[in-house]
N, C-alpha and C positions, 0 to 999 in steps of 0.2 A: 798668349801667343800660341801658335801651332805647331809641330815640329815639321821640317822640310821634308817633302813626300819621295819615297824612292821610285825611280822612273822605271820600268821594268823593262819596256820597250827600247831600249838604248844596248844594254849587253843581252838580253836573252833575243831570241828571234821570236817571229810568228809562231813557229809549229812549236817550239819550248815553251812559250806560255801559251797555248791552247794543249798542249798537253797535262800541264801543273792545275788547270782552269778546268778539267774535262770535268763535269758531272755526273753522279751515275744514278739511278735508281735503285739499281740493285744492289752497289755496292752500301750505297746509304741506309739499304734495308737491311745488309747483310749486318750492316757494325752496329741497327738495334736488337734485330735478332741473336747475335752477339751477346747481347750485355742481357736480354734478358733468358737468355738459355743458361746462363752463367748462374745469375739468379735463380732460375729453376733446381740446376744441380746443384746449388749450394743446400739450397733446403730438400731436394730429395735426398743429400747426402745423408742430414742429419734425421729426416725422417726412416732412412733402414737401417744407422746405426747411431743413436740417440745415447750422447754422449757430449762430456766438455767440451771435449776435444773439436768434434765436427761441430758441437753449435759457437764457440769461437771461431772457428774457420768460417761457418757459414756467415756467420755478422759481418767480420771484415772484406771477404768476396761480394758479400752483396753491398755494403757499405760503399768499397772500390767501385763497382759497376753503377750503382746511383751516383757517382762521379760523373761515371763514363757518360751516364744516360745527361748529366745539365750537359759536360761536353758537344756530346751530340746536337742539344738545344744550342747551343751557344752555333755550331753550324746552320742548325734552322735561320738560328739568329743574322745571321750572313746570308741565308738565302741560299746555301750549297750543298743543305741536307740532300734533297731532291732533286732533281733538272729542272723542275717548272714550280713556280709560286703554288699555282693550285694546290700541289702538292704539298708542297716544301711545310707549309705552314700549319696545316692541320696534322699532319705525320708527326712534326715536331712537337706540338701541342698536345698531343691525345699520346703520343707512346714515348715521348722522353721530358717534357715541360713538368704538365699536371702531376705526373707520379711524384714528382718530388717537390710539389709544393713550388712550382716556379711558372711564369710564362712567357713564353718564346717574344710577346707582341711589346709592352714595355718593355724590357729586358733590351730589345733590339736597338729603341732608341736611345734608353742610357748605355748600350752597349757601343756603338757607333762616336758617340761623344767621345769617350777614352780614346776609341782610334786616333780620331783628330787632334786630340788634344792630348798625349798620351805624355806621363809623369810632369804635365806642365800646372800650376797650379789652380789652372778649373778645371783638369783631371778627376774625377766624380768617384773612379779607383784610387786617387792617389794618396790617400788614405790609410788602405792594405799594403801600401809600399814605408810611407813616408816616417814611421816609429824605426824602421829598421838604421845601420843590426844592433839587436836587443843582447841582452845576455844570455846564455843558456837556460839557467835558471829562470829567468821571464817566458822564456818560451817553453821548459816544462809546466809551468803554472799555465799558460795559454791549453796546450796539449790534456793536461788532466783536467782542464774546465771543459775542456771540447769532450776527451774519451768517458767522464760520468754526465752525460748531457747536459750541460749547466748551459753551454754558448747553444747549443741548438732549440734548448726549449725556452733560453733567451730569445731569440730570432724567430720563433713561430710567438709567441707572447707579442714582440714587435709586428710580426705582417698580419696577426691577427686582429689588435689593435688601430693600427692603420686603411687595413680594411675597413672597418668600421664607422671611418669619418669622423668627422670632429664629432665632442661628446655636446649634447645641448641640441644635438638637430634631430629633428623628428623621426620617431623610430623606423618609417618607410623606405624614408631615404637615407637611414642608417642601413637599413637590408640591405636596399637595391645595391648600397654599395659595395656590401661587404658579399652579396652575391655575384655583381659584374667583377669584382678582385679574383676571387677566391671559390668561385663554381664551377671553374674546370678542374681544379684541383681536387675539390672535395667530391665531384663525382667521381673521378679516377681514382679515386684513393676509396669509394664504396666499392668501383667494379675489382678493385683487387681484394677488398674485405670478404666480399662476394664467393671470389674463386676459391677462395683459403673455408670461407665456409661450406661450399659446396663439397671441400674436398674433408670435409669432415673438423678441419683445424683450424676454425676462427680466431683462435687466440694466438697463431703464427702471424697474425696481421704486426700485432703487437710485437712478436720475438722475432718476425724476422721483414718487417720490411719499417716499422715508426722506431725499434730500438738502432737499426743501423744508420738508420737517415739522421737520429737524435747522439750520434756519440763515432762510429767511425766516420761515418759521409764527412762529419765537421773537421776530423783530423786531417782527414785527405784533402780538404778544402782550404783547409788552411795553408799544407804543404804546397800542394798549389799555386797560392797564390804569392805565396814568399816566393817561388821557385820563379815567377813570370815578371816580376820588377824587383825584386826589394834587394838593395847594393846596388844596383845596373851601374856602371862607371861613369855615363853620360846620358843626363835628362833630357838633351837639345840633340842626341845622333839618333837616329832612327835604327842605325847599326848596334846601338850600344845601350838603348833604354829600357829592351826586353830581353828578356833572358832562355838559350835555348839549355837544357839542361841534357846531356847524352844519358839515355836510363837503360840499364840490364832487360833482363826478361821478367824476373820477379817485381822491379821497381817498375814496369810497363804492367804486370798482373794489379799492383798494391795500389803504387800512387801516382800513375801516368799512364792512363787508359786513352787509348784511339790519338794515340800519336801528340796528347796538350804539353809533352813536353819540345816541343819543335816552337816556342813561342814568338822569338825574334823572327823566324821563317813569318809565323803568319802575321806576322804585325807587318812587315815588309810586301808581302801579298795575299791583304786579308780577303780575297776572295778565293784562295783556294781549301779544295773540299782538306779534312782532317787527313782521307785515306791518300791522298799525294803530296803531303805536308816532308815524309821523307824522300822521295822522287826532286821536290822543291830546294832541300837541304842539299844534297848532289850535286845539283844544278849549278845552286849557288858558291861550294868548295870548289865548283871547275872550273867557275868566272875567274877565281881568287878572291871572294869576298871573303874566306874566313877567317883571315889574320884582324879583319876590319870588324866582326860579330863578337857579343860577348856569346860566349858557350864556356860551358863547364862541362868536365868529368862524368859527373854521376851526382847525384841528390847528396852525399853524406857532404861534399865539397861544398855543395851550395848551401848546406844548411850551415857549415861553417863559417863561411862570410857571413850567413845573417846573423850569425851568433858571436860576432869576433868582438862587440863593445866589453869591456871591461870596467868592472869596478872601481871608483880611485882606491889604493893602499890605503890602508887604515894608517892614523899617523898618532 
């Protein structure tokens, strides 16, 4: 089954949602150049004073914005990156998809299916939701598989394999495959190896853009995606399936880049762009719908609920 669509046109007006709907180029430019400026300074940080300190810092800021950058794909993926397709699809593709080993064009249409089908059980995500809530304990064992890269280079081991094509078919069309998957990726990920050698530090490919994608990106992604279903009170309310989680400035820095914590907002109007996502939340608290949404707190509340299963008493 589907879950029942919310009409948007009944309490907002015309000019409210063509304003929530508006797309921009520039702004869509601005939140890539955003995230990879971020990137820049993290590793110029560490490169003029080379030290623990900033190369921790630098991992988990760049870790967070390889977040921000599948975010941004996942608006490709909607088609709201940009104002026009033309656009939309290759911008996504070449400066937020391929860097991180993702692409905006499958991605879209098992993206799309969740819409539709969202915590129902041919839900294709509902998987990342449906173990919850775990113990605490389960999810720092989760957490220290993700932060020594155990789940990430599990996941590239799987899309690499996959790539590949079944084993037994001729190695051609073993290529071809594993080239039409995986060749916008691996060239994106030369032209970054590239720049890092240009600028004399080829081995920063490895310290500061495959160790953060392999160990914070997975923490962040997992926080994530606990934070956007997993408890939701009602699998059948469109109000109440996804989860909008309120984040600080540092939880918006770490683990809620370009607005992914507004999720019930965009599940309820999944065509608007990230950067009107809070504009949309506004909106929505002035109809009265927010007694009606699940929202939390702050991320420590949410990770609560997914953590509230307990042990039976030893007897």
């Amino acid at each position: 089954m589907s879950v029942a669509r919310f009409d948007p046109t009944i309490p907002f007006s015309p000019e409210e949602l063509s304003a929530v709907r508006a797309r921009s180029d520039v702004k869509g430019l601005l939140c890539i150049a955003h995230a990879w400026a971020v990137i820049a300074a993290s590793i110029a940080a560490f490169a003029l004073w080379p030290n623990p300190f900033t190369f921790i810092l630098a991992v988990v800021l760049i870790g967070s914005r390889q977040l921000g950058l599948a975010i941004l794909m996942h608006d490709g993926a909607h088609g709201v990156l940009m104002r026009s397709r033309k656009w939309n699809d290759p911008v996504s593709q070449w400066l937020t998809a391929f860097p991180v080993f993702a692409d905006t064009l499958p991605y879209r249409t098992y993206h799309l299916v969740h819409h539709r089908l969202t915590q129902q059980p041919e839900d294709p995500d509902l998987g990342l939701s449906a173990p919850f809530p775990i113990t605490r304990a389960s999810l720092w064992r989760k957490v220290l598989r993700d932060i020594t890269g155990q789940t990430g280079f599990k996941q590239r081991r799987a899309q690499i394999k996959a790539a590949l094509g079944r084993p037994g078919q001729p190695f051609p069309i073993r290529l071809a495959s594993f080239w039409r998957k995986l060749g916008g990726p691996i060239v994106a990920n030369l032209v970054l190896f590239a720049a890092f050698a240009a600028c004399g530090k080829p081995h920063y490919y490895l310290m500061f853009w495959l160790l953060p994608l392999l160990t914070w990106y997975m923490v962040v992604l997992r926080i994530r995606n606990i934070a956007e279903h997993a408890v939701v009170p009602d699998n059948d309310d469109v109000f109440r399936n996804a989860r909008t989680t309120y984040a600080s400035w540092w939880e918006r820095a770490l683990l809620a880049p370009y607005w992914v914590n507004y999720h019930v907002d965009h599940h309820l109007l999944m065509y608007v762009p990230c950067f009107n996502l809070p504009k949309l939340h506004r909106l929505l608290l002035a109809k009265g719908f927010g007694p009606r949404m699940e929202i939390q707190p702050d991320y420590a509340t949410m990770l609560q609920l997914a953590t509230s299963k307990h042990l039976p008493a030893a007897t």
